[in-house]
N, C-alpha and C positions, 0 to 999 in steps of 0.2 A: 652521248651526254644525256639525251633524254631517255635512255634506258637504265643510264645508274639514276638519274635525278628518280626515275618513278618505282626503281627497286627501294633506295633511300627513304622514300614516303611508303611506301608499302613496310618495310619492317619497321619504319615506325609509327606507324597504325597498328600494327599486331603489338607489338609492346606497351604502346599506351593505354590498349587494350588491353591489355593484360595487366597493367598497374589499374587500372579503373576496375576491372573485374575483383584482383585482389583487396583494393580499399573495401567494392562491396561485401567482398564476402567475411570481412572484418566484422560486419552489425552479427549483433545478436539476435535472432531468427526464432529459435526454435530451443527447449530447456525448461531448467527449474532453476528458481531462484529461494533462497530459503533467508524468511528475515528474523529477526531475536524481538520482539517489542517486549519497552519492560516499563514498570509504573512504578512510580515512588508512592505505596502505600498510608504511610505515614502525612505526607506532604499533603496529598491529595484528600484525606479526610482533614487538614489541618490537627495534625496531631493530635486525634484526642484518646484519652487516655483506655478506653473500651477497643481502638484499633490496637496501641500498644499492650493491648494487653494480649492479642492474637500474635503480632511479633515476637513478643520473647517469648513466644509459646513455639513459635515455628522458625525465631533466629535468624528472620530475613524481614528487612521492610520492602524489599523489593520484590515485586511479582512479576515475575519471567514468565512469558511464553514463547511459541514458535509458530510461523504460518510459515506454507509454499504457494509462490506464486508460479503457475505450469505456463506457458505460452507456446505457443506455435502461428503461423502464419496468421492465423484465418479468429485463431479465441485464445483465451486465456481465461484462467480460473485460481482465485486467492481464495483460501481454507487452512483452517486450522490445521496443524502439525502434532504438537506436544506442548504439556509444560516440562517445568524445569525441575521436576522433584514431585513428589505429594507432599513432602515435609514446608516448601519452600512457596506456597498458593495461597491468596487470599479465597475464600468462597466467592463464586462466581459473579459478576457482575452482569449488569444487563449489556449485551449485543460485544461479550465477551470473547464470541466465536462465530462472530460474520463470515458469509460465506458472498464473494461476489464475482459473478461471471460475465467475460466482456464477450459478444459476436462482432471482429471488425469488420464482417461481408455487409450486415443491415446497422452496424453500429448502437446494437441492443446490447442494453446493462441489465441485469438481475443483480441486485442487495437485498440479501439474505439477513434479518437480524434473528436472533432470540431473544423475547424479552417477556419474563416471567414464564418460564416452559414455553412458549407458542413460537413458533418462528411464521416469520412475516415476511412477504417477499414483494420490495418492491422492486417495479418493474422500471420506472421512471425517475430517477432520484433527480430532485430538482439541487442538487448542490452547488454553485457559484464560488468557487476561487476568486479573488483578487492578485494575481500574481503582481511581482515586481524582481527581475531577476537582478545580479550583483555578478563582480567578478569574481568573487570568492570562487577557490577551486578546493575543492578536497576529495582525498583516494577514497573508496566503500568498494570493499570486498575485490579490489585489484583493479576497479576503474576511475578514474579521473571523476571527476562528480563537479557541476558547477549551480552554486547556489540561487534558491530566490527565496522572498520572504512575501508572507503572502497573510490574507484574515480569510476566514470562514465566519460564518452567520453575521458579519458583520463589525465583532468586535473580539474573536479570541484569533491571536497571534500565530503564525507556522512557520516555521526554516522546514525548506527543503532544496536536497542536493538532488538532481537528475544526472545522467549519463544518455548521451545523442548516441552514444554506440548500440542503443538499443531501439528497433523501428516502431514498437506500438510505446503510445504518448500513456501511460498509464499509472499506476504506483500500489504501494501496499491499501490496505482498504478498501474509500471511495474517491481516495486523493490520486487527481488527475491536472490537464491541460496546461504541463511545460511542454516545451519541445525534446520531449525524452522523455524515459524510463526514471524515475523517482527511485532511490535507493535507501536515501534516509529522509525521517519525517522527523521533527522535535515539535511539542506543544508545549513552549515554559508552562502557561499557568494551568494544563494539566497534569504536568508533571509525567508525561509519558512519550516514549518513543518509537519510531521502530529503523532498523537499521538493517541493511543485507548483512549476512555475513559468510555465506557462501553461495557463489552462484555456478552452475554448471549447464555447460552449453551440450547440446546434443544436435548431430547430425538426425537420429529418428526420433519424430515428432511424437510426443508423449500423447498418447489418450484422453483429451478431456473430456468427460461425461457434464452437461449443463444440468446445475441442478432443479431435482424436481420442483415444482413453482407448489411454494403453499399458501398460504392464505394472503390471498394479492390487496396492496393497501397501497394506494400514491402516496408521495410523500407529504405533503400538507397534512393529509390525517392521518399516516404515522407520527407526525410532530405533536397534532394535536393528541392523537391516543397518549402518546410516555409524557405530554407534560399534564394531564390528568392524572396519571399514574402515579409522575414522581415527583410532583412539584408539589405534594399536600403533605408526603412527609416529613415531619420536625428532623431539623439539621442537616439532613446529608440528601434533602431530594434535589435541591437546585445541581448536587454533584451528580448523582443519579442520571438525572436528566441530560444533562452534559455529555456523559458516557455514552448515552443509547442514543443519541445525534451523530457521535464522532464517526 
């Protein structure tokens, strides 16, 4: 009897084992993730009529881009992809094609911006979420996704949906600290998104190269540089400004 009892426990230790092993090897690990972000042109200048006049020039108010976010164990790196057309682009915007690199071993960020040709790399991004998750569920690019809403700087608004099937806590951007992988981002009163829309898992770990560090700035005087920069322009630097924070 004590030999079936401890055969009984023994196979099912190797089987539990082996449902435990298979849940883990369900996360997503290792891959590219490729997200769509797109701006309602129009909105975001508050329609005025010198933007509409580049729309029906170009037959889109919406400006499309694409980034990939690359991961593997150890780092990950989000960079520009493509746009959606040349026909279909507003001219470029400030910190329009951020580049930012995570190391999980020391848990070093690099934020890459561009702003007015020069790219600025900080090292430290002092950014503070207010998270508040919800039960909201919703699918992005084949995974279950469960919301939270959440302020940046204080008083601009965010939804985002995360996915726990994925092990680094991080998101498109500089947007971070749900417990998962960020899929989609909404900003109502920026009028802009970004959403996965195809993600691919890979067994070998893709290449990240950490980008070269250029001109190192913290962020408090990053903040103070672009609102120098854009806040003395008539009408559209408060947006401006807005932009090259996001």
């Amino acid at each position: 009897m004590k030999n079936i009892t401890h055969v009984f426990f023994l196979v099912f230790g190797i089987l539990n084992g082996q449902f435990l092993f298979s849940q883990a090897t369900d996360f997503f690990k290792s891959g590219v993730i490729e997200f769509e972000r797109k701006q309602n042109i129009m909105a975001t200048f508050n329609y005025d009529p010198s933007i509409q006049n580049y729309v029906n020039k170009t037959g889109s108010e919406i400006y499309t881009s694409f980034f990939t976010l690359t991961l593997d164990p150890d780092q990950a790196i989000y960079q520009f992809g493509r746009n959606n057309g040349l026909f279909n682009q507003f001219p470029e915007m400030p910190a329009d094609v951020n580049t930012i690199y995570h190391n999980f071993r020391d848990t070093k960020k690099i934020v890459q911006k561009n702003i007015n040709g020069k790219v600025y790399s900080i090292v430290e991004e002092n950014r503070k979420i207010l998270w508040k998750l919800t039960e909201e569920k919703k699918v992005i690019a084949g995974y279950e996704c469960r919301r939270a809403n959440g302020l940046i700087f204080d008083s601009i608004y965010v939804v985002a949906f995360f996915s726990e099937k994925f092990i680094p806590k991080i998101g498109p951007e500089s947007f971070d600290g749900l417990p998962g992988l960020i899929l989609g981002i909404t900003i109502p009163s920026e009028h802009i998104s970004w959403f996965a829309i195809k993600v691919t898992p890979m067994e070998i770990q893709q290449k990240i190269v950490p980008p070269s560090v250029a001109k190192e700035i913290s962020f408090t005087d990053y903040q103070k540089m672009v609102e120098t920069s854009f806040l003395k322009i008539p009408k559209f630097g408060m947006t401006l400004y807005k932009r090259a924070l996001l």
